[in-house]
BALOBA-1460 file (C-alpha; in Angstrom, 3 decimals):
// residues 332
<rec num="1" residu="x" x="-3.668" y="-43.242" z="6.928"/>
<rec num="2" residu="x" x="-2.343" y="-40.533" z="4.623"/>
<rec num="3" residu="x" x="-0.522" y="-38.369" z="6.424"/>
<rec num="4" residu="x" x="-1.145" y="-34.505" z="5.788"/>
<rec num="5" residu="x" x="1.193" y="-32.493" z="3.497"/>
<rec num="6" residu="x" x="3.706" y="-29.887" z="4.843"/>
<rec num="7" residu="x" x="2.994" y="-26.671" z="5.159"/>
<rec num="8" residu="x" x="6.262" y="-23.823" z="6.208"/>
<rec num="9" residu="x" x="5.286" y="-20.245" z="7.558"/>
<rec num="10" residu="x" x="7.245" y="-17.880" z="7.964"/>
<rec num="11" residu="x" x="5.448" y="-15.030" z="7.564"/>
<rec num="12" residu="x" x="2.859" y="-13.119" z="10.487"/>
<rec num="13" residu="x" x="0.546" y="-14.994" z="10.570"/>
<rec num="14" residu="x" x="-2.849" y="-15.249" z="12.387"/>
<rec num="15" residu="x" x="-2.843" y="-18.206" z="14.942"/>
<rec num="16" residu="x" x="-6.762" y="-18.909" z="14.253"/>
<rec num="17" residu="x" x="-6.598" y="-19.429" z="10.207"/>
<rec num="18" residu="x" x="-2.788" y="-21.057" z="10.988"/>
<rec num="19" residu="x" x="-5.235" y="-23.798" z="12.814"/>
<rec num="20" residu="x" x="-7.767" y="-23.300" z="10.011"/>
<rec num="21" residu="x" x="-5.098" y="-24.841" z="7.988"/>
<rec num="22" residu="x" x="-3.860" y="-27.673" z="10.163"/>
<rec num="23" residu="x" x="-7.082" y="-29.226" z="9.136"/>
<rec num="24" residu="x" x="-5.212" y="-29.484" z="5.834"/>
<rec num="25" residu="x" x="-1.583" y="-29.632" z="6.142"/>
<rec num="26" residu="x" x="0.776" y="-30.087" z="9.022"/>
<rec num="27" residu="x" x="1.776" y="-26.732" z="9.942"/>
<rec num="28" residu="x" x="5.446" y="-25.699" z="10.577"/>
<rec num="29" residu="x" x="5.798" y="-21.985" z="11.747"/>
<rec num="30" residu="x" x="8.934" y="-20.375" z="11.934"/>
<rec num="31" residu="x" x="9.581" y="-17.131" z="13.597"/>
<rec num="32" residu="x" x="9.298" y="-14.259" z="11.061"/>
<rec num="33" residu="x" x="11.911" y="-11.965" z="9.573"/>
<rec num="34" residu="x" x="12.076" y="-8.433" z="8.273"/>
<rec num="35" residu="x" x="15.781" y="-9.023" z="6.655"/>
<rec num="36" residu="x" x="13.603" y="-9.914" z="3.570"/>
<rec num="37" residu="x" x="16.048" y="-12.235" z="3.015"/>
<rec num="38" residu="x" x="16.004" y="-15.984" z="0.908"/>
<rec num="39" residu="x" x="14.706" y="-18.359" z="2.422"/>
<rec num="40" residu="x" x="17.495" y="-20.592" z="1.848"/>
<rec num="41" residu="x" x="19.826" y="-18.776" z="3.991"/>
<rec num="42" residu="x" x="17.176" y="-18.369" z="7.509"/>
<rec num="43" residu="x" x="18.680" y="-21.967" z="8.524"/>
<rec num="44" residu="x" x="15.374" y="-23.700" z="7.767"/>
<rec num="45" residu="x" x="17.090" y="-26.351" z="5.262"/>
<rec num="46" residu="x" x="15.330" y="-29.496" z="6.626"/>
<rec num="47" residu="x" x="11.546" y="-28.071" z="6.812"/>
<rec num="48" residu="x" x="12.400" y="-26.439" z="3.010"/>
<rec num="49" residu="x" x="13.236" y="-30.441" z="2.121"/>
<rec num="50" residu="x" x="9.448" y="-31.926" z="3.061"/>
<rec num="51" residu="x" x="7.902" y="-28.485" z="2.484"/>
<rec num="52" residu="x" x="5.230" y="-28.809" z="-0.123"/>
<rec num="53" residu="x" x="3.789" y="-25.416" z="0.347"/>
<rec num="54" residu="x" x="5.275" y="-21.969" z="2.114"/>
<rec num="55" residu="x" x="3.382" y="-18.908" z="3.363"/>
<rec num="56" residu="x" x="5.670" y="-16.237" z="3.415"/>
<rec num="57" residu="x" x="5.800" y="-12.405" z="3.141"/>
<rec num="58" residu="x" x="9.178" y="-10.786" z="3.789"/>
<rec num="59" residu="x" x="11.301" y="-13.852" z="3.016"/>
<rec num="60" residu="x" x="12.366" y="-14.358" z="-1.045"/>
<rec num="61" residu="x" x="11.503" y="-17.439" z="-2.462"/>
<rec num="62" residu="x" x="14.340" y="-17.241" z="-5.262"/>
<rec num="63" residu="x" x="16.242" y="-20.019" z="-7.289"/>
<rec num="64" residu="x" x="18.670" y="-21.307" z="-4.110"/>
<rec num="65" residu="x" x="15.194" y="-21.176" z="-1.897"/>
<rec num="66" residu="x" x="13.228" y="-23.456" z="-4.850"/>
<rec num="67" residu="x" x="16.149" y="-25.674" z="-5.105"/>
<rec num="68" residu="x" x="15.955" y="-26.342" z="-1.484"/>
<rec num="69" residu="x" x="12.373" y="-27.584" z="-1.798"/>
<rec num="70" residu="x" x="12.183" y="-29.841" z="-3.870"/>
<rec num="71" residu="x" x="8.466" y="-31.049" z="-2.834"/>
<rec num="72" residu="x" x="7.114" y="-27.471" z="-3.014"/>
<rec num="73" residu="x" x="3.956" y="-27.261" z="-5.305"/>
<rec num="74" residu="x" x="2.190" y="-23.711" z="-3.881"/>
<rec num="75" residu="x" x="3.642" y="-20.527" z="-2.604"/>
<rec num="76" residu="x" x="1.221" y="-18.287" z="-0.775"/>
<rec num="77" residu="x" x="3.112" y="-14.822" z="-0.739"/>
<rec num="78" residu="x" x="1.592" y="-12.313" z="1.896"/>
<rec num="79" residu="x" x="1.518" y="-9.215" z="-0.343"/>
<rec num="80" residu="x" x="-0.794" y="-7.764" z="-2.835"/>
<rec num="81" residu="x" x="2.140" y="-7.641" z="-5.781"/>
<rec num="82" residu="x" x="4.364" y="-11.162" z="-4.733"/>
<rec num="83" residu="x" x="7.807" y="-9.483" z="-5.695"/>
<rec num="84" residu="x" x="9.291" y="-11.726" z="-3.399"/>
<rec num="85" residu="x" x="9.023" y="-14.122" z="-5.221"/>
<rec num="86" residu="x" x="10.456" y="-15.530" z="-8.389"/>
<rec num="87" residu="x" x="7.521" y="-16.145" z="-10.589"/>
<rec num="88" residu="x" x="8.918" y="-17.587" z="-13.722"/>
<rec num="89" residu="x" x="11.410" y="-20.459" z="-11.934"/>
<rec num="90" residu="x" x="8.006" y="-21.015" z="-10.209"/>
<rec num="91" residu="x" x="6.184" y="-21.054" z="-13.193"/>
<rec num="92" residu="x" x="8.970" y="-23.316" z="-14.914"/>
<rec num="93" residu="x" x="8.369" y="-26.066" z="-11.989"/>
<rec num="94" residu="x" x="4.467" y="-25.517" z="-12.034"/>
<rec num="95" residu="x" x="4.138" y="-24.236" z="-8.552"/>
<rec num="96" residu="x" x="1.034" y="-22.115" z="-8.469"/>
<rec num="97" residu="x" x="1.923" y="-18.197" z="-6.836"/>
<rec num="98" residu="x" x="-0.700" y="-16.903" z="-4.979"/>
<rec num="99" residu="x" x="-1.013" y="-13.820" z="-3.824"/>
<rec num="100" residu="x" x="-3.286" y="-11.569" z="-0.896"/>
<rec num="101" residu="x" x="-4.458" y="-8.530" z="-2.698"/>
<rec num="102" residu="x" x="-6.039" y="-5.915" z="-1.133"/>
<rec num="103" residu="x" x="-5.092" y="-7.217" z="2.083"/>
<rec num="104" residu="x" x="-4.146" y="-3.319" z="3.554"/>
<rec num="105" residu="x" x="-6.517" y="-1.819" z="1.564"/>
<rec num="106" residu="x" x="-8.657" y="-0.397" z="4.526"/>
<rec num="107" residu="x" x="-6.053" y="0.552" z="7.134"/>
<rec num="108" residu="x" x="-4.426" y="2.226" z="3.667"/>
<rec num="109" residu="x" x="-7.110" y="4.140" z="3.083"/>
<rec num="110" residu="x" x="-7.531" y="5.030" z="6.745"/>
<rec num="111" residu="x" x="-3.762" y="6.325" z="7.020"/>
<rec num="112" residu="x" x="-4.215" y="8.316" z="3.250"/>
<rec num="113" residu="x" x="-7.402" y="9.682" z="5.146"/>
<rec num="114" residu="x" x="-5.070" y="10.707" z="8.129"/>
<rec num="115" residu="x" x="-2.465" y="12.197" z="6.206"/>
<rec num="116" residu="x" x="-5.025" y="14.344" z="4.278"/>
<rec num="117" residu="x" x="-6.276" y="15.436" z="7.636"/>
<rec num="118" residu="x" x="-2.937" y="16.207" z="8.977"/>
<rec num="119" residu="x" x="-1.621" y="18.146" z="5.677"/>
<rec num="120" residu="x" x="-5.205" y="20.555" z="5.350"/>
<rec num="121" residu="x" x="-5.124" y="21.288" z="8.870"/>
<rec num="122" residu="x" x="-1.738" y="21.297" z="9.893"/>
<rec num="123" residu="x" x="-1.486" y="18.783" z="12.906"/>
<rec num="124" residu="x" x="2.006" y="18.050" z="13.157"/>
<rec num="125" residu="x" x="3.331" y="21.666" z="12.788"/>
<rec num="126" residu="x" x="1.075" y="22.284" z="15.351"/>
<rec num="127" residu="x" x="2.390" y="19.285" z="17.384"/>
<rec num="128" residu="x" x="5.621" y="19.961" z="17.478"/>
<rec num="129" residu="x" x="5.106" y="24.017" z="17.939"/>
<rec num="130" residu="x" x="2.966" y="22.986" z="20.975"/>
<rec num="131" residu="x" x="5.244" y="20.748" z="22.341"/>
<rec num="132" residu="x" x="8.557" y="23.111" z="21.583"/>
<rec num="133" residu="x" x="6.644" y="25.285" z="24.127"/>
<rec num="134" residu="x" x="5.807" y="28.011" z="21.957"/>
<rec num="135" residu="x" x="2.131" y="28.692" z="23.249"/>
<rec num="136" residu="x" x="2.524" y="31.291" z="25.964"/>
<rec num="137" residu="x" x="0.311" y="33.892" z="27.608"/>
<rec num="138" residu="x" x="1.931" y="36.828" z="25.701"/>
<rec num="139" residu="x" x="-0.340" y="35.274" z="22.527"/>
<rec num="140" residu="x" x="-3.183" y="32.657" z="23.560"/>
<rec num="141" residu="x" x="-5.050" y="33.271" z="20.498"/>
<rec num="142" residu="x" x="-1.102" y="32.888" z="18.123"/>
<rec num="143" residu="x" x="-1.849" y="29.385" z="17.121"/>
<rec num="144" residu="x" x="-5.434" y="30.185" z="16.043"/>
<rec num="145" residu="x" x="-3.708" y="32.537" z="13.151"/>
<rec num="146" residu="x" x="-0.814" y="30.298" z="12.619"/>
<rec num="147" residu="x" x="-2.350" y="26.872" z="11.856"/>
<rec num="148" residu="x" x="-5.114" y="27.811" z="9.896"/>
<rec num="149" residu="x" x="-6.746" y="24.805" z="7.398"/>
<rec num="150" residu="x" x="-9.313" y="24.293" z="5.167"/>
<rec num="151" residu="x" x="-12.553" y="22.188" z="6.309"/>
<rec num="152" residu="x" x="-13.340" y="19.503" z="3.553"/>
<rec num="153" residu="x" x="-17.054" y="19.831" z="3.756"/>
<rec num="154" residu="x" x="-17.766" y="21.094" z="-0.259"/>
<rec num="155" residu="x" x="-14.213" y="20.462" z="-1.449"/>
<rec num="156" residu="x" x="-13.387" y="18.560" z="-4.522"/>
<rec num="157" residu="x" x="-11.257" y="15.680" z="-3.715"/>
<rec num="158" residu="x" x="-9.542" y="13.935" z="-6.866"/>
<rec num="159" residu="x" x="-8.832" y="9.972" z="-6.090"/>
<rec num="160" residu="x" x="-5.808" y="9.528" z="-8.820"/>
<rec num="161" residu="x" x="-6.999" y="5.090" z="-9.137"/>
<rec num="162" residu="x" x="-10.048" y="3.743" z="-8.557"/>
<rec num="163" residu="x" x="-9.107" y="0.487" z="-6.708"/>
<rec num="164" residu="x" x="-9.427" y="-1.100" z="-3.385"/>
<rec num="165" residu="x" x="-7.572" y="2.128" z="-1.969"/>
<rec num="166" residu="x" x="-9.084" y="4.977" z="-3.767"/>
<rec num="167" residu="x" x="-12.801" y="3.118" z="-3.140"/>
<rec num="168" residu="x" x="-12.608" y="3.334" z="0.180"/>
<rec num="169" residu="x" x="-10.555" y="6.690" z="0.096"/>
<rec num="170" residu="x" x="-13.857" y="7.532" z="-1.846"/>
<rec num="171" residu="x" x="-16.123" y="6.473" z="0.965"/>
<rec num="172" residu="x" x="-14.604" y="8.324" z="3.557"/>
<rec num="173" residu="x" x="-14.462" y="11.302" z="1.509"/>
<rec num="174" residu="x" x="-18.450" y="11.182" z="1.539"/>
<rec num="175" residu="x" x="-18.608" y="10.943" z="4.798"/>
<rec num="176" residu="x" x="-17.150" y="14.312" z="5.387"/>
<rec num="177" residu="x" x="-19.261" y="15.868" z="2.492"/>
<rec num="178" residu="x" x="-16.523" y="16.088" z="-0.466"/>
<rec num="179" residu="x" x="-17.472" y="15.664" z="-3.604"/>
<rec num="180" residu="x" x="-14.786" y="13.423" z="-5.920"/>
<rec num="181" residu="x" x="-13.805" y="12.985" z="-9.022"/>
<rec num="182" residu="x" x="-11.578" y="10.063" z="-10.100"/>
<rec num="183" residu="x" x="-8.949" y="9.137" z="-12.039"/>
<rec num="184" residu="x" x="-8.646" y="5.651" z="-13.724"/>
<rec num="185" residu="x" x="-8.002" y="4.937" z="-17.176"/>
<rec num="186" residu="x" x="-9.784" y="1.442" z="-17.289"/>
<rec num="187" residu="x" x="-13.426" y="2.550" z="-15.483"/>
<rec num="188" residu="x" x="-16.223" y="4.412" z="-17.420"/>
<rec num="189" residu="x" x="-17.340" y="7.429" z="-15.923"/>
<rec num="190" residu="x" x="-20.021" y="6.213" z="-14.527"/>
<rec num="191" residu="x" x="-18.389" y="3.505" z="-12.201"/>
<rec num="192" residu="x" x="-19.395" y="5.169" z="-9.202"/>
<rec num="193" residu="x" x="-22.757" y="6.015" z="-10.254"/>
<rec num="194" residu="x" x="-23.383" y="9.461" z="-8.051"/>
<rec num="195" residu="x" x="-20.942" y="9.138" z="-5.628"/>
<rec num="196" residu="x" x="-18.197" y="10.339" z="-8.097"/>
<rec num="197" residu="x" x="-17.452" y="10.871" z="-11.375"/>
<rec num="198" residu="x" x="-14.501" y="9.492" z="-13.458"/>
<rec num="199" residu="x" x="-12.595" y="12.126" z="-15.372"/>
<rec num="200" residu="x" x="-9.530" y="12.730" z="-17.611"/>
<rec num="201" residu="x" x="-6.322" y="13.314" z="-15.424"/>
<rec num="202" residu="x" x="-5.718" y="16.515" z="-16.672"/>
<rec num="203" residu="x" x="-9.159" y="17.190" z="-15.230"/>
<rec num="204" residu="x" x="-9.041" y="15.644" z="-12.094"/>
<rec num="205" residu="x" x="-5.422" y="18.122" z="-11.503"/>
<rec num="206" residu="x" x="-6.659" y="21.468" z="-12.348"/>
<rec num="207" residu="x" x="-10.323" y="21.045" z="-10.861"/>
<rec num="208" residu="x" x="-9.630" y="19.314" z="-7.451"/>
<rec num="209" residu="x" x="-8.698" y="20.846" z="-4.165"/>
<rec num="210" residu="x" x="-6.902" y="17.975" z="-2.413"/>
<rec num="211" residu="x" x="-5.269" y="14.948" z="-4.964"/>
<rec num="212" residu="x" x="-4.673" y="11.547" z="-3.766"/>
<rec num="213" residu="x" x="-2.504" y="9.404" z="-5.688"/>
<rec num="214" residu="x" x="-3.856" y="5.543" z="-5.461"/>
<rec num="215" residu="x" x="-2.752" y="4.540" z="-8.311"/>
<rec num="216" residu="x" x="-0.654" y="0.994" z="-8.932"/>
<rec num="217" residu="x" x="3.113" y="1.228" z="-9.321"/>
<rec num="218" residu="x" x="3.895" y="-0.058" z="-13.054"/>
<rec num="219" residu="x" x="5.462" y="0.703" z="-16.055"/>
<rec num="220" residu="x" x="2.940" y="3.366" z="-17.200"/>
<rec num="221" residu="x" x="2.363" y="4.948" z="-14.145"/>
<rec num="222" residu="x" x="6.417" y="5.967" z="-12.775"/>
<rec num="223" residu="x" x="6.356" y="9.390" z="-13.383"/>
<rec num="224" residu="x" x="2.340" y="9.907" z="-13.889"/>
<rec num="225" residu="x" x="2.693" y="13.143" z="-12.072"/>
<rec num="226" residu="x" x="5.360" y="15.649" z="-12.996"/>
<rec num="227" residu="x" x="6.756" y="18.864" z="-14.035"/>
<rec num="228" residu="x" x="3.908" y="19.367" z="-16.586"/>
<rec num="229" residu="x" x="0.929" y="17.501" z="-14.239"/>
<rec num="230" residu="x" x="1.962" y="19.722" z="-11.460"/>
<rec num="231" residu="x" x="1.536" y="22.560" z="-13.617"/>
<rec num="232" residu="x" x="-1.957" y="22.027" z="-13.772"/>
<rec num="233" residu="x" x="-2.834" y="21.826" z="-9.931"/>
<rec num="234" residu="x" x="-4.027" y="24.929" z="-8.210"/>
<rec num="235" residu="x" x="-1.630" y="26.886" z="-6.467"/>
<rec num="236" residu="x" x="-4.059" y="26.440" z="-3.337"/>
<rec num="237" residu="x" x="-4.321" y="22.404" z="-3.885"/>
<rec num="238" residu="x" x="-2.409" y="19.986" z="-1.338"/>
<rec num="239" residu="x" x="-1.233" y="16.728" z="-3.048"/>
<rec num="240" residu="x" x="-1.295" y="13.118" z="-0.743"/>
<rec num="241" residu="x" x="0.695" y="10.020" z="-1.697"/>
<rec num="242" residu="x" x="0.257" y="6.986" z="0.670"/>
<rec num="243" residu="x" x="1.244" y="4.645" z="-2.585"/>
<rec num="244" residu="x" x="4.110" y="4.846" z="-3.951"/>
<rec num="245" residu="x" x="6.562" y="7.678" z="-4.537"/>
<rec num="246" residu="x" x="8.084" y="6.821" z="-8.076"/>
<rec num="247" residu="x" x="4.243" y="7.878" z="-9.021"/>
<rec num="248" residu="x" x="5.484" y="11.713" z="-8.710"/>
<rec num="249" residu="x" x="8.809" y="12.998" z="-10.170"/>
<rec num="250" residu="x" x="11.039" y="14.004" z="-7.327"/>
<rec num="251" residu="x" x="12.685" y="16.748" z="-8.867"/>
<rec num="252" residu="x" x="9.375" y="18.329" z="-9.975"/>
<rec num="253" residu="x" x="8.071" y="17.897" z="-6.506"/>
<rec num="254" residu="x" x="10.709" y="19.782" z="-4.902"/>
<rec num="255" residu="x" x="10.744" y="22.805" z="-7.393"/>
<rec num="256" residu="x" x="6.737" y="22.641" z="-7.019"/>
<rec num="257" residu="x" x="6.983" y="22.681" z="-2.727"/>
<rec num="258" residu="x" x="10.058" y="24.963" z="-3.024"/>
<rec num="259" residu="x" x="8.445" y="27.311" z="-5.258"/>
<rec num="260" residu="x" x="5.288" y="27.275" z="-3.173"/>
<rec num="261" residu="x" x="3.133" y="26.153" z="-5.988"/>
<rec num="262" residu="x" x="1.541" y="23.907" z="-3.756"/>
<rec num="263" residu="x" x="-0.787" y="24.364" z="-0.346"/>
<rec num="264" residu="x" x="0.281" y="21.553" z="1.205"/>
<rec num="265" residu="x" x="2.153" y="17.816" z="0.634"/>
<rec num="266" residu="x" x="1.364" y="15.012" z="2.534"/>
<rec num="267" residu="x" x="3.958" y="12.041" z="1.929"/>
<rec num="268" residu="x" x="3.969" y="8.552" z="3.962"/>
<rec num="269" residu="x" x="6.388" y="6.975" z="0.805"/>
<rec num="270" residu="x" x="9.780" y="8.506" z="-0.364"/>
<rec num="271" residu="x" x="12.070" y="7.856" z="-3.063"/>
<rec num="272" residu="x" x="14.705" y="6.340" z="-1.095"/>
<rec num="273" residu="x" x="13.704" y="4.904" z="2.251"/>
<rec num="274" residu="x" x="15.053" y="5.380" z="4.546"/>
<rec num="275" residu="x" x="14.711" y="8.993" z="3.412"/>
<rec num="276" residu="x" x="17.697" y="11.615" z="4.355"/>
<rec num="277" residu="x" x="17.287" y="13.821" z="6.883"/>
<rec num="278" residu="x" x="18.659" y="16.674" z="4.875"/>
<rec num="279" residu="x" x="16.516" y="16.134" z="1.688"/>
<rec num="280" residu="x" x="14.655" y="19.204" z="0.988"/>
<rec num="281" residu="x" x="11.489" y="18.283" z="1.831"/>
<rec num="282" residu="x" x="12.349" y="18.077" z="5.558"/>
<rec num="283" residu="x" x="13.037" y="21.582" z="5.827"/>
<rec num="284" residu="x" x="9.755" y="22.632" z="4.274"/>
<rec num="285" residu="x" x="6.970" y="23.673" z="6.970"/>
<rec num="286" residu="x" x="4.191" y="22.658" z="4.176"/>
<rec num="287" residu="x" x="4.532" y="18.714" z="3.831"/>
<rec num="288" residu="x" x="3.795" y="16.186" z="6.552"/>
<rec num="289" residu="x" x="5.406" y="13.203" z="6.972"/>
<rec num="290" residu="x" x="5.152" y="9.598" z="8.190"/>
<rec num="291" residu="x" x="7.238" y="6.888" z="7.583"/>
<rec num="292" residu="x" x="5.831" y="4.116" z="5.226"/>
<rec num="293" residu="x" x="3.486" y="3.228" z="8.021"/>
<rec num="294" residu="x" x="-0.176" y="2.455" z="5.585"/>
<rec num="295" residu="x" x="0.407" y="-1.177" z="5.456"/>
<rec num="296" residu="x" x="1.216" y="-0.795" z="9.468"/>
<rec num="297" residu="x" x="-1.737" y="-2.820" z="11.280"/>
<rec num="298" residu="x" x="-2.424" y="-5.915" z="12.800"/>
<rec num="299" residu="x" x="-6.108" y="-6.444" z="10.907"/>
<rec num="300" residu="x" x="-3.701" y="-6.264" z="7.615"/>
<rec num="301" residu="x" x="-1.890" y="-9.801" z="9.273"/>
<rec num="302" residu="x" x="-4.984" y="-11.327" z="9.732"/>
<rec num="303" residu="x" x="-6.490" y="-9.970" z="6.522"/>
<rec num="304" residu="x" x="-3.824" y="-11.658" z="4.862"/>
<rec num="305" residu="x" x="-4.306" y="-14.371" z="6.576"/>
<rec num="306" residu="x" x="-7.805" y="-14.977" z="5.410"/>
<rec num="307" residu="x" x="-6.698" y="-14.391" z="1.828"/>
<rec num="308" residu="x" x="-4.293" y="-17.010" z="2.203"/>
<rec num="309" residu="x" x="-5.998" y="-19.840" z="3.315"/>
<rec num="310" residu="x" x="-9.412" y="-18.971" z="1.558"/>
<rec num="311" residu="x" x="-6.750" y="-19.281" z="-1.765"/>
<rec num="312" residu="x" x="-5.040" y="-22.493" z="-0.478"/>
<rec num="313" residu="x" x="-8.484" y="-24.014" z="0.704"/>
<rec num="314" residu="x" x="-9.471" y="-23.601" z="-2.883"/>
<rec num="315" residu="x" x="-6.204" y="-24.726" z="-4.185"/>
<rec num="316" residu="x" x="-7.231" y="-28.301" z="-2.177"/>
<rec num="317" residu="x" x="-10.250" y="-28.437" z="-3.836"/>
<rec num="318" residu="x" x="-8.187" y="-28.909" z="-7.197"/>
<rec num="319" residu="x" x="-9.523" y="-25.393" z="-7.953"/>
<rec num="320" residu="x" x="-7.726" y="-22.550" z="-9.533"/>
<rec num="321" residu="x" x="-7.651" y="-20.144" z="-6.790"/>
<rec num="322" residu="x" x="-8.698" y="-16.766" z="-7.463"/>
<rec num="323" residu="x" x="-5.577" y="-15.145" z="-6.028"/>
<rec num="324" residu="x" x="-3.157" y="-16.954" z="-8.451"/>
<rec num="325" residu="x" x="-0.323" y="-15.424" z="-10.121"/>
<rec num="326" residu="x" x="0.164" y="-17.601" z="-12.659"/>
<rec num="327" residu="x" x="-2.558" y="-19.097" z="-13.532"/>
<rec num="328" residu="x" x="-1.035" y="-21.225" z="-16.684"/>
<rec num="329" residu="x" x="0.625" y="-23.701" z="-14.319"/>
<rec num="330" residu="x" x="-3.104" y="-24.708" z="-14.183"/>
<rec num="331" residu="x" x="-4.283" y="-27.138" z="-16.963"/>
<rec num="332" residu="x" x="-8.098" y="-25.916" z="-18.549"/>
C-alpha cells in the first residue's frame, strides 16, 4: 500500500477541511505562530525533512526553510498576496505557490462598512465622551449638538477598486440607499450595470461624499492619493482606508486633517504599525481609528481554509490549480 504524502501546517487552520485533507496526505499540524518567522528556525527540522507540501500563513518559507525540505513540491500560503514566501527559489525547484485570495474579503468589507459608520456619525468620540462621564443633567440634549453625522441614504459613495472588497463594499452601500461610483482602471464603466458606475479618479474625488480606498497595494498605486488628489475632495467629504496605508501620502494626509480640509478620516491601516501614540493623527477629534483589525475573523480561517484545500485537491488531480502563483512550474 502506498502510503499517503506529508502534509506540515502550521498555519490556523480549520479542523474540518484539515480532515478533508487527511483523505489525501498525512497531516502534521503544528501549533501556529505570529513571530512570522522562517520556518526553519520554529524547531520543526524533522517534519520539514518528509514534508512534501506546507500550509502556512505567518511563517516564511525562505531559502534556509526550502533547503530544509527537500521533498517539498506545493506550498499553500494562507494569504491573498503570498509575501511570505519566496517565489522565485520556489519557482527555481518547481514547487507550485498557491495562494487564498479573497479569503477576508467579506469580514473586510464588513469592518470598511463599520469604519464608515463610525467616521460619518461619530461613534467613538461619542464613546469615549460618554464613558469620560461628560453627559450630565446640566445638558441632556449636549451630545445631540455635539455628535452630529450625516445619514448615507442619497449620498455618493466612491469605491477607489472594484475587487472582492470594493464589490461587496458596493453591496452594502445599496443597502443603505447610496448611490456609487467606482474607481478601477481595468473595468469598463459599465461593470456594474446600474448598481454603479465606473468613473475617472479625478471624478470619483471631487463628486463623492464618502471615498473608500480598496484598491491593491502595488507599484502604481503607493501614493494614488495625495497632495494634488486630496485637493480635489470636498471639504465636507470623509475619506476610509481599511487597505493599505502607503495608498495615501502621509504627509498630505496630515496637512489635509490638520488643515480641516476634510469631514472626517476613518483609518484601520497606518504607515508604521504599530503606529505612535504621538503621531498627529491621534490628537485629531475627526479620524477614527482601529488597529489593523479587517482581516480579524474566524470565517477568514476557515475561508482560507476552503481555498486551500479546494487548490491542493485540484493540485492532486494533476491540475493546475486556479490559485497558483506561478503557474510556469506547470508544463502545458
Amino acid at each position: 500500500m502506498t502510503s499517503k504524502p506529508n502534509l506540515v501546517i502550521t498555519a490556523a487552520f480549520d479542523p474540518a477541511k484539515a480532515e478533508k485533507l487527511s483523505e489525501h496526505f498525512t497531516v502534521h499540524s503544528v501549533e501556529p505562530s505570529i513571530a512570522g518567522e522562517s520556518l526553519s528556525s520554529r524547531g520543526i527540522d524533522e517534519l520539514l525533512s518528509t514534508a512534501e507540501v506546507v500550509i502556512t500563513e505567518l511563517d516564511r518559507v525562505d531559502e534556509a526553510s526550502l533547503a530544509k525540505s527537500p521533498r517539498l513540491r506545493a506550498v499553500v500560503s494562507c494569504r491573498a498576496n503570498p509575501v511570505n514566501v519566496d517565489i522565485p527559489s520556489c519557482t527555481d525547484r518547481g514547487i507550485p505557490v498557491l495562494a487564498t485570495p479573497a479569503r477576508n474579503a467579506e469580514v473586510t468589507a464588513d469592518l470598511a462598512f463599520a469604519l464608515l459608520l463610525m467616521t460619518v456619525r461619530h461613534t467613538s468620540q461619542a464613546e469615549r465622551w460618554l464613558r469620560g462621564g461628560n453627559w450630565t443633567q446640566d445638558d441632556v440634549f449636549e451630545p445631540y449638538s455635539l455628535f452630529r453625522g450625516i445619514q448615507l441614504s442619497g449620498r455618493t459613495l466612491g469605491i477607489l477598486g472594484g475587487g472582492a472588497v470594493g464589490r461587496g463594499v458596493l453591496r452594502r452601500a445599496l443597502g443603505f440607499g447610496m448611490d456609487v461610483i467606482v474607481y478601477d482602471p481595468f473595468l469598463p464603466e459599465d461593470a456594474f450595470g446600474g448598481d454603479a458606475r465606473v468613473a475617472p479618479l479625478d471624478e470619483v474625488l471631487a463628486t463623492s461624499d464618502i471615498i473608500t480606498l480598496h484598491v491593491p497595494l502595488m507599484e502604481s498605486t503607493v501614493g494614488l492619493l495625495g497632495a494634488r488628489e486630496l485637493s480635489l475632495v470636498q471639504p465636507n467629504a470623509y475619506l476610509i482606508n481599511a487597505a493599505r496605508a502607503a495608498l495615501v501620502d502621509e504627509e498630505a494626509l496630515v496637512q489635509a486633517v490638520t488643515e480641516r480640509r476634510l469631514a472626517g478620516v476613518g483609518l484601520d491601516v497606518f504607515w508604521q504599525e504599530p503606529t505612535a501614540t504621538d503621531h498627529p493623527l491621534f490628537s485629531s477629534d475627526i479620524v477614527t481609528m482601529t488597529p489593523h483589525i479587517a482581516g480579524a475573523s474566524d470565517d477568514v480561517v476557515r475561508e482560507h481554509s476552503r481555498i486551500a484545500v479546494d487548490g491542493l485537491l485540484e493540485w492532486t488531480r494533476n491540475q493546475k490549480p486556479k490559485t497558483v502563483k506561478n503557474p510556469e512550474v506547470f508544463s502545458d
